[in-house]
N, C-alpha and C positions, 0 to 999 in steps of 0.2 A: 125262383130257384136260387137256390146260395152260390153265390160268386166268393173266389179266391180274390184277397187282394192284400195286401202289404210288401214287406218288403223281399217276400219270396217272388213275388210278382204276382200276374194273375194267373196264371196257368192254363190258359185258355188254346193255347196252341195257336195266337199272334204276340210276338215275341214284340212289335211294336206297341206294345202298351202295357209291356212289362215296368217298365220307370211310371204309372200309377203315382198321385203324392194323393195324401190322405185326403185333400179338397178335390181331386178328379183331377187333376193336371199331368200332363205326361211329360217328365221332365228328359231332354238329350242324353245328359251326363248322368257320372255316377253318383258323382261326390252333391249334385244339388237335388237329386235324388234322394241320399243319403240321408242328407242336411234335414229332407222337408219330415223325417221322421224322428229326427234328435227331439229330445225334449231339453229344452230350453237351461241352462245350465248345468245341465247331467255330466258334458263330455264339452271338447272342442270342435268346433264347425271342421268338415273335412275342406281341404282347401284342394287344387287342381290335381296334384298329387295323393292320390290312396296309398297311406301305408300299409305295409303288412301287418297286420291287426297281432299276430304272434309277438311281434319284436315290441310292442311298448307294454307288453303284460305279459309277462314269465308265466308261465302254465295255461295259458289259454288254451292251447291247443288240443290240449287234453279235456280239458273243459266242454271245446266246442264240440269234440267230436264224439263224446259221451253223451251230452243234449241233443245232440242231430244225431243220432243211433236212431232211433225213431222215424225219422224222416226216411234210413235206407230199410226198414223192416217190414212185415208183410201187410201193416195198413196203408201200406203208399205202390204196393205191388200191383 
């Protein structure tokens, strides 16, 4: 059967093995979580502190919520 896995989590309805990293490892946190999905010079490592992902990119927000319109519509119902 096809399993959910990245970094939406896995959706399985145990929420403990939503932190999933791509090698099978269930990581605590969020940011080494995060991390184990960065690709490797794309961005900066998120450190202990999550920023608000809106404040270091001006229009994102509108961005984000335009690509995840899909996510709230009726193939996810």
């Amino acid at each position: 059967s096809a399993q959910v896995r990245g970094l939406c989590g896995t959706f399985n309805g145990d929420q403990r093995d939503d932190f999933t990293t791509p090698e099978g490892d269930v990581e605590p946190g969020v940011a080494a979580f995060a991390n184990a999905f960065r690709a490797a010079g794309a961005c900066p490592a998120l450190g202990p502190a999550i920023p608000h992902p809106c404040h270091g990119f001006p229009g994102s927000r509108e961005r984000a919520e335009a690509a995840c319109a899909v996510l709230m519509g009726p193939a996810f119902q």
